[in-house]
C-alpha positions as CSV (number, residue, x, y, z in Angstrom):
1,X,-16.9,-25.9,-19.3
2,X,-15.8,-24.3,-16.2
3,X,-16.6,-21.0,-17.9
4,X,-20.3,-22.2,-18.8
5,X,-21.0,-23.5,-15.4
6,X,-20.1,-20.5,-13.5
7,X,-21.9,-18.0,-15.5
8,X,-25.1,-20.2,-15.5
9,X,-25.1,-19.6,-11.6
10,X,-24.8,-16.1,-11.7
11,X,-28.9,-14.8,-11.4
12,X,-29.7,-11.4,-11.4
13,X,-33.0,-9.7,-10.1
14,X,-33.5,-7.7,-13.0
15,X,-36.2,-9.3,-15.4
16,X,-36.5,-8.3,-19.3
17,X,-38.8,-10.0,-22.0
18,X,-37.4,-10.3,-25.2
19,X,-39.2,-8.2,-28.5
20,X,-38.5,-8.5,-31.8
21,X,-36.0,-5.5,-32.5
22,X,-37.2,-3.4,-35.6
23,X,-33.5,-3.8,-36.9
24,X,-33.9,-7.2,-36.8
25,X,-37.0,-7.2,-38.5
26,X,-35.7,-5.9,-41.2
27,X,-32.8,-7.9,-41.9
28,X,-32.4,-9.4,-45.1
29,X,-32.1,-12.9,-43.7
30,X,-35.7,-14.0,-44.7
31,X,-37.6,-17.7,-44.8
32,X,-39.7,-19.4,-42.4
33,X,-41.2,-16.9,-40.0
34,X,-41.6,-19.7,-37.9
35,X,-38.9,-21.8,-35.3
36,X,-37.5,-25.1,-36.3
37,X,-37.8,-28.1,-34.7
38,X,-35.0,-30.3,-33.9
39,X,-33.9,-33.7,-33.2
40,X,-30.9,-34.2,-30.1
41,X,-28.1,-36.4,-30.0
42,X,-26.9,-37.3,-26.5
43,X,-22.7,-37.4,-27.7
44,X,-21.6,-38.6,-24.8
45,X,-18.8,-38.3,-21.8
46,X,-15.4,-39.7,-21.6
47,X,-16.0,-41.1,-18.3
48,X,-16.3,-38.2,-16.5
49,X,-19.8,-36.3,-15.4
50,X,-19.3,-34.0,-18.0
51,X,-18.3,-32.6,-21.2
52,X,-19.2,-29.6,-24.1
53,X,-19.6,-29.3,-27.3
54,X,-18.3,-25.7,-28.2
55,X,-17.6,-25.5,-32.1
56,X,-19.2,-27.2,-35.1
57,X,-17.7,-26.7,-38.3
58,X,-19.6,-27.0,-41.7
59,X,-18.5,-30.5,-42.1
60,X,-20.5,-31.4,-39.2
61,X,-17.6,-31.7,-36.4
62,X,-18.5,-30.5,-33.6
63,X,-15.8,-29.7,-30.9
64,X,-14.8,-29.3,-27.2
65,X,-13.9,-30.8,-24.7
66,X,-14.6,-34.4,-22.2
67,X,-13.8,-35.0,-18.0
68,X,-11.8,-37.6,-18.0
69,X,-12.6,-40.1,-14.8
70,X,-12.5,-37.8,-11.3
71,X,-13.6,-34.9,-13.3
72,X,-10.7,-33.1,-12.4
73,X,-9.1,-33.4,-16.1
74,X,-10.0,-32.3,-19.0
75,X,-9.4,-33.1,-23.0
76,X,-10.2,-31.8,-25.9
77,X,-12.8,-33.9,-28.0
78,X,-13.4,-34.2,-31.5
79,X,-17.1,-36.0,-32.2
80,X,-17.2,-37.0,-36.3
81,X,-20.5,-38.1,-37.5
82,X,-20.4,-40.2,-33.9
83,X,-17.5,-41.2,-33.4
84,X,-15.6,-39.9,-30.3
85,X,-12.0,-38.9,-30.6
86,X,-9.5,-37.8,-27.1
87,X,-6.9,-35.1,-29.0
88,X,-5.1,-35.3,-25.9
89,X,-2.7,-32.4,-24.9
90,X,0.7,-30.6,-25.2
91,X,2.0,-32.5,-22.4
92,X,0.1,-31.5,-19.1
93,X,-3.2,-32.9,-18.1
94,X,-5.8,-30.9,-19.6
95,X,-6.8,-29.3,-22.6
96,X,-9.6,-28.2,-24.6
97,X,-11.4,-26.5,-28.0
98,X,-13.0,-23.8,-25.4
99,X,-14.5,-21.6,-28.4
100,X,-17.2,-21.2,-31.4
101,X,-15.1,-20.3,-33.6
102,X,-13.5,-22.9,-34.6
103,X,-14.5,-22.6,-38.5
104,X,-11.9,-24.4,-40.8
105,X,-13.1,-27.1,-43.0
106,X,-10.0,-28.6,-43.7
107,X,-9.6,-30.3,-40.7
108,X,-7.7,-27.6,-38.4
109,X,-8.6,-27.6,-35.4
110,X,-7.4,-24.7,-32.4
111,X,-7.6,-24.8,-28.6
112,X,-5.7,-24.5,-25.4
113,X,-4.1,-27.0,-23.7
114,X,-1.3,-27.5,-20.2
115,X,2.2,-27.5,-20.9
116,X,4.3,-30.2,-18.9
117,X,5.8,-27.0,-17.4
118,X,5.2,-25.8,-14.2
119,X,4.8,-22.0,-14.2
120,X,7.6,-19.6,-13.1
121,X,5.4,-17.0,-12.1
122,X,2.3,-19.2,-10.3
123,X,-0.1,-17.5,-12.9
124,X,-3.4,-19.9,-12.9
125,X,-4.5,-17.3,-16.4
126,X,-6.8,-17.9,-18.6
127,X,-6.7,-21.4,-19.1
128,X,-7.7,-22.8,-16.1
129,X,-9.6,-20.1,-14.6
130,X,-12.0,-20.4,-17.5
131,X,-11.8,-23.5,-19.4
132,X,-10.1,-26.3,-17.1
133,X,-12.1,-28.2,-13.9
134,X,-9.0,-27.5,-11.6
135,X,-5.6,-26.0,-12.3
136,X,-2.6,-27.8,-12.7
137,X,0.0,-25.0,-12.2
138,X,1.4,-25.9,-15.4
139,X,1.6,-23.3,-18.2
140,X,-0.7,-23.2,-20.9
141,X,-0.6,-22.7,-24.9
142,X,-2.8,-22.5,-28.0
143,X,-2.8,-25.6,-30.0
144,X,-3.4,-26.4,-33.2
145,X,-4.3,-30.2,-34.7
146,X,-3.5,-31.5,-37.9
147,X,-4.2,-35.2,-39.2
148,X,-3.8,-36.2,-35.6
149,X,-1.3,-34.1,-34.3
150,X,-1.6,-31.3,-32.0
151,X,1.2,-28.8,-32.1
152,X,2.3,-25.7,-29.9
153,X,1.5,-22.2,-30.9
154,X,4.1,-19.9,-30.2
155,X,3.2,-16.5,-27.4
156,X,4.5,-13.3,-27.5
157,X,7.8,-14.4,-25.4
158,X,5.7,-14.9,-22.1
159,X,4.7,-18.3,-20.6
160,X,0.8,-18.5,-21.5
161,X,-1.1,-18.7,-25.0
162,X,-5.1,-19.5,-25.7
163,X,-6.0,-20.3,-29.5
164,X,-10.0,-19.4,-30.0
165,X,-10.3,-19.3,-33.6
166,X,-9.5,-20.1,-37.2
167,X,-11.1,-19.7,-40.4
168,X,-10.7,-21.4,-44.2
169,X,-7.5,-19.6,-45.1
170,X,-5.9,-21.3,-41.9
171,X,-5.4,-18.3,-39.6
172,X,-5.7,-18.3,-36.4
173,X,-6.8,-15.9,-33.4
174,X,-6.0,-16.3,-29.5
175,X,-4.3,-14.0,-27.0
176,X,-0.6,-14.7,-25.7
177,X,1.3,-13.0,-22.4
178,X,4.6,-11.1,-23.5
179,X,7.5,-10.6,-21.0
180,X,5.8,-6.9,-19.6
181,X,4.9,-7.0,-16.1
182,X,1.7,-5.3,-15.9
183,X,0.9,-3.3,-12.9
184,X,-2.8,-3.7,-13.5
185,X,-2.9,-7.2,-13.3
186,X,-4.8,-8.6,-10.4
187,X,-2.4,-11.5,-8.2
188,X,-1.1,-14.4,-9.4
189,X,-1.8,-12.8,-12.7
190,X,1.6,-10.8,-13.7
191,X,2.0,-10.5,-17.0
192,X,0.7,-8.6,-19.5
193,X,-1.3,-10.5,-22.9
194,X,-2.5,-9.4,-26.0
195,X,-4.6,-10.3,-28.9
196,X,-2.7,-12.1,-31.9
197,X,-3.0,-13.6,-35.1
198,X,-1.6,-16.9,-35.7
199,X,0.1,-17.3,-39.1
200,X,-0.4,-20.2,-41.7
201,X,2.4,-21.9,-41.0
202,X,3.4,-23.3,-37.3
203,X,5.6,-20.5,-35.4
204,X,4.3,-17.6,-36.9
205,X,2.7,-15.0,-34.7
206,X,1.3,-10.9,-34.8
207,X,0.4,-8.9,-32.1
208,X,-3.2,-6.9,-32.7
209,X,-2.6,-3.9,-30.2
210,X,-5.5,-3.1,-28.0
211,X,-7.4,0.2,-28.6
212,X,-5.8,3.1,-27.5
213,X,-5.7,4.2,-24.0
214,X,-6.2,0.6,-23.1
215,X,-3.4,-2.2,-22.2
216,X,-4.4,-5.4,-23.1
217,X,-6.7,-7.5,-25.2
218,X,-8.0,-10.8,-26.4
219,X,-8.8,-12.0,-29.6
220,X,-11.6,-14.2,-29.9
221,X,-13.1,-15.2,-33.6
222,X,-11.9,-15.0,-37.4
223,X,-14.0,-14.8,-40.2
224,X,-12.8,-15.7,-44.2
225,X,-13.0,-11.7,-44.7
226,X,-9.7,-11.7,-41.7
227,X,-11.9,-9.4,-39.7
228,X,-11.0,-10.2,-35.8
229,X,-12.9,-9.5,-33.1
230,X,-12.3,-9.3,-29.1
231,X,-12.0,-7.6,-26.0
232,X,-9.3,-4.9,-24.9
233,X,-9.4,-3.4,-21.6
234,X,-6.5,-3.9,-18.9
235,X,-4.8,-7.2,-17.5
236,X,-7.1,-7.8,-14.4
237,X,-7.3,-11.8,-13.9
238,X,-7.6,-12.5,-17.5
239,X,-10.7,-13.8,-17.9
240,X,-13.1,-11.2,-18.5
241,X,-14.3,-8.4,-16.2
242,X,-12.3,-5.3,-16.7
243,X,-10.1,-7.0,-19.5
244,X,-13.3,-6.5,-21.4
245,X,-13.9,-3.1,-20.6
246,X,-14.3,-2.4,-24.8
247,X,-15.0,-4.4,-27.3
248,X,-12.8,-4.6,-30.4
249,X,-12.8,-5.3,-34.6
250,X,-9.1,-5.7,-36.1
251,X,-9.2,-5.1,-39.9
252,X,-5.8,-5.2,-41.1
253,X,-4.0,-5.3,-37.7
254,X,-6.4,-1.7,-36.9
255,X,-8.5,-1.9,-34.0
256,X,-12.1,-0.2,-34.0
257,X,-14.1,0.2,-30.9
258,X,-17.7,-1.6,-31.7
259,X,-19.3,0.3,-28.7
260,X,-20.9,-1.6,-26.2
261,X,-24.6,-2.2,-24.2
262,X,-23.7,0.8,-21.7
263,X,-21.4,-1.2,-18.8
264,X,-17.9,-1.0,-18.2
265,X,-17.0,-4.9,-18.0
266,X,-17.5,-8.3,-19.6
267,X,-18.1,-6.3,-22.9
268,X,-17.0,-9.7,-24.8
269,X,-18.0,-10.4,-28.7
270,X,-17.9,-14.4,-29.5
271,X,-18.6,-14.8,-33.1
272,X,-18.3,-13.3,-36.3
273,X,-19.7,-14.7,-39.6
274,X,-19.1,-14.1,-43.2
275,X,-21.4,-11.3,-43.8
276,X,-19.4,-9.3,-40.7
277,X,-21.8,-9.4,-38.1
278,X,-21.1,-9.7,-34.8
279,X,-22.9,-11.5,-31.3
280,X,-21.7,-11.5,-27.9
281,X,-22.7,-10.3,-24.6
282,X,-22.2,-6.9,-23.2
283,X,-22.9,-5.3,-19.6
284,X,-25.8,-2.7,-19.1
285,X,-25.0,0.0,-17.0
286,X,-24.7,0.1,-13.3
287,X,-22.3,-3.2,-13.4
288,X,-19.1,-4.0,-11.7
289,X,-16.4,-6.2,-12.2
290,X,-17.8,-8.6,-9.5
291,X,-21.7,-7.9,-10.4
292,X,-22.1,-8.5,-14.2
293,X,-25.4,-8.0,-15.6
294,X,-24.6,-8.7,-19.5
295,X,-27.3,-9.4,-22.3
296,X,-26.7,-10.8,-25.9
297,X,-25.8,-8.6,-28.0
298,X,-25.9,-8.2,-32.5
299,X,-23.8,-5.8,-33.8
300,X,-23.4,-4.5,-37.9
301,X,-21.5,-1.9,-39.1
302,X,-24.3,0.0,-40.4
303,X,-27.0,-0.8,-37.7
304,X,-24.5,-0.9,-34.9
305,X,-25.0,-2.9,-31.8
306,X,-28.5,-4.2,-30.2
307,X,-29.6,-6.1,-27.4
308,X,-31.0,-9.6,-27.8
309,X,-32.8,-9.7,-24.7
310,X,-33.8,-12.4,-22.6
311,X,-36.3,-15.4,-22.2
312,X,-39.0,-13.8,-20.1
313,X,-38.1,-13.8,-16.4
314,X,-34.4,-14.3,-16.9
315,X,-32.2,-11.9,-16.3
316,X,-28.7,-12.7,-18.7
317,X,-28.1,-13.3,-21.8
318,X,-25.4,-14.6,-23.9
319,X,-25.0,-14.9,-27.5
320,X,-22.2,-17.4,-28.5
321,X,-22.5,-17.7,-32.4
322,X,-24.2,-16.2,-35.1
323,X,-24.4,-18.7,-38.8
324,X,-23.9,-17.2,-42.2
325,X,-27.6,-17.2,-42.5
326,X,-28.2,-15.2,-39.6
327,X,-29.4,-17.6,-37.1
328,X,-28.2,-17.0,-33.3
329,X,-27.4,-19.3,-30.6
330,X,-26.8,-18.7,-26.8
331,X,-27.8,-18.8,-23.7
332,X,-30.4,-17.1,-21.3
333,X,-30.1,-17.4,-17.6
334,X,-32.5,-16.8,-14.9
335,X,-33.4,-18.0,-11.4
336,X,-34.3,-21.4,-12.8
337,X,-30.5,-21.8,-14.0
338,X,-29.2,-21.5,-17.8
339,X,-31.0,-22.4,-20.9
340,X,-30.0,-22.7,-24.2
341,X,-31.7,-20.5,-26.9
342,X,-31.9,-19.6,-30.5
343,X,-32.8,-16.4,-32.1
344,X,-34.6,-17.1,-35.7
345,X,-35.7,-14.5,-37.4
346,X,-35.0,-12.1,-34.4
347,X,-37.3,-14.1,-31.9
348,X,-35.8,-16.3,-29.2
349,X,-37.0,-19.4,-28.4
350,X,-35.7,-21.9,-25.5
351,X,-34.0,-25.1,-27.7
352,X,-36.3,-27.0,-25.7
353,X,-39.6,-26.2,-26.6
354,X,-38.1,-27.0,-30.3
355,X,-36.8,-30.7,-29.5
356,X,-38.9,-34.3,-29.5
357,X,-39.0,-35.0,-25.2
358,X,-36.1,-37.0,-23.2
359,X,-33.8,-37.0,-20.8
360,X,-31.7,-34.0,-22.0
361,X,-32.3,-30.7,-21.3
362,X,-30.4,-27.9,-22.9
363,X,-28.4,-25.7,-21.1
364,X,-26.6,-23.4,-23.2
365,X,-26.3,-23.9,-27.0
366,X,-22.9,-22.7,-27.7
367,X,-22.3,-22.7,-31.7
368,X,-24.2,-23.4,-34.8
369,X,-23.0,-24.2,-38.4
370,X,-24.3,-23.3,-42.0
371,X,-26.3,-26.7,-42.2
372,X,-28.4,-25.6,-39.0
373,X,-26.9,-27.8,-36.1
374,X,-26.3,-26.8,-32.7
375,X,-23.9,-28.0,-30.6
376,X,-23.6,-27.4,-26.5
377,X,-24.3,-28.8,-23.3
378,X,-27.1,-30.4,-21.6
379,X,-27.9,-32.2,-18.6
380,X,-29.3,-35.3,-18.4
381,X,-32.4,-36.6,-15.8
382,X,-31.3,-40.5,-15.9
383,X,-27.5,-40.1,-15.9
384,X,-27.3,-37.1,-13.7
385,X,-24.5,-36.2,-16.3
386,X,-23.8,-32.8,-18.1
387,X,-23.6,-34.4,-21.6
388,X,-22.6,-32.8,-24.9
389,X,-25.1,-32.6,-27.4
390,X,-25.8,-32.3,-30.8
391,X,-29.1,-30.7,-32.2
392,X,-29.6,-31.1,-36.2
393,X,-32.9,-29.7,-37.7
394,X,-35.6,-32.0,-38.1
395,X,-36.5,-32.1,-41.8
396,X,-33.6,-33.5,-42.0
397,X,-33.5,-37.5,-42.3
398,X,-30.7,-38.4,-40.4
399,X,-28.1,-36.9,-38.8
400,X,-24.5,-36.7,-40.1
């Protein structure tokens, strides 16, 4: 959540209108040339003034994570047809599913969580510079949860670990520090990470090496085909910037550079489906490390990469999932704030002109499953809350 609030108060002068691409045009996914409407389920806090839905699967769980009281903790939060479940943590005081791409169906579940270890090295990394309220200066690791039980993913011999991803067959993506101290790492970062692949069974773990010339990476989403994509660039702070300097697809352990928008950072894909292609959110040019300017992005192998555009007046973009059928959700940000968007048919809309009127409104819409629902986070007029939500479409009769 901490990731999504910062980036929504980032606003940039420069103003772009979004335009339905030719490529997209003439994509193959075809039906209703017009957007669907939807209907919004408010899921709910755990006590705190906050919480996110970041993954839904295709049995219609959507995960994330929940503030806890004080709103200086976090957990990772399971919501089943309803019902709210607290997953708890490895230990430490927060954790969370921080990703979209979170795809099993069998009930596997990946995230992040504190350790009840104090780090050695004073790193804050990825975990709660991006994903936790505060940071605990504990370590962190990926997780994964299995009929109730969360369990530690192993790293590459260092002290930190994120899990991001993991598709049907039960493999896993994340990034994990090794024991290298990295002289491009920016204080209290000090040691070097790199993409990985979490095995099938509990303890296994591959390095994906970064492209060359490059030092480190991130792995960020899995498809059923065991494609990988993610970011490689150098250490930096571990959260973006000039980590994501390139933007990478691992097919058998090989890293290809996808290209990019034309900027040097925060070149990040975030979702990859089952037919290969790709979304994200890539810098133009003239951007810095401190200055981002990134728009969504959809990338094929035989099209290459596009921009997504923006919600008129806005100037951001992100893209944070893509269905199998096609259909795109993100976020557009502007100097109104962050809302949440879908691109159907290649034409975004804000998810609020599609929903019946309430209390909610949609800030960023962060994943979306085969079945059509959305899940992300809103904010809510009444409560003054930053609720989770779930968004199903409306010719449906009743939610899940």
């Amino acid at each position: 959540m901490k990731f999504k609030s910062s980036i929504s108060r980032i606003a940039l002068t420069l103003s772009i209108v979004a335009v339905m691409p030719l490529w997209l045009a003439a994509k193959s996914h075809q039906g209703d040339q017009s957007q669907p409407s939807y209907v919004v389920v408010n899921l709910g806090t755990e006590g705190g003034t906050a919480s996110a839905a970041n993954a839904i699967n295709n049995l219609g769980w959507a995960m994330g994570g929940a503030n806890l009281p004080g709103d200086t903790i976090e957990h990772a939060a399971l919501w089943i047809h309803g019902r709210k479940m607290d997953l708890g943590t490895l230990g430490g005081p927060s954790s969370s599913i921080p990703w979209p791409a979170v795809k099993n169906n069998q009930g596997l579940i990946v995230g992040v969580s504190d350790t009840s270890i104090v780090d050695p090295l004073g790193e804050i990394w990825s975990c709660a510079e991006a994903f936790f309220p505060t940071s605990s200066g504990h370590t962190c690791q990926g997780f994964r949860w299995e009929k109730g039980a969360m369990s530690a993913l192993p790293t590459l011999g260092g002290d930190n670990g994120v899990a991001t991803g993991i598709n049907n067959q039960g493999y896993a993506v994340g990034w994990a520090e090794n024991t290298v101290h990295d002289s491009t790492c920016i204080a209290p970062q000090v040691l070097q990470f790199e993409a990985v692949e979490y095995g099938t069974k509990l303890g296994q773990i591959k390095e994906l090496p970064p492209l060359a010339g490059d030092l480190d990476g991130a792995a960020t989403a899995i498809n059923d085909n065991n494609l990988v994509v993610g970011i490689s660039g150098i250490c930096a702070n571990a959260i973006g910037g000039a980590t994501a300097a390139h933007m990478a697809l691992w097919q058998n352990g090989t890293p290809i550079n996808i290209g990019n928008l034309g900027g040097g950072f925060w070149n990040t894909p975030t979702s990859i489906n089952n037919q290969n292609e790709v979304v994200g959110f890539s810098d133009l040019p003239g951007d810095s490390a401190a200055d981002p300017n990134y728009h969504a992005f959809y990338w094929n192998r035989s099209s290459g990469i596009h921009d997504l555009g923006t919600l008129p007046g806005d100037s951001l973009s992100i893209a944070w999932s893509i269905s199998n059928q096609g259909l795109i959700v993100g976020q557009s940000i502007g100097p109104n704030g962050s809302t949440a968007v879908v691109w159907h048919d290649g034409v975004i809309a804000s998810l609020n002109t599609l929903v019946q009127s309430g209390s909610l409104t949609l800030v960023y819409a962060n994943d979306i499953n085969d079945s059509g629902e959305i899940v992300g986070g809103a904010s809510d007029s009444v409560t003054g809350k930053s609720p989770a939500f779930l968004a199903f479409p409306a010719n449906r009769r009743n939610s899940r």
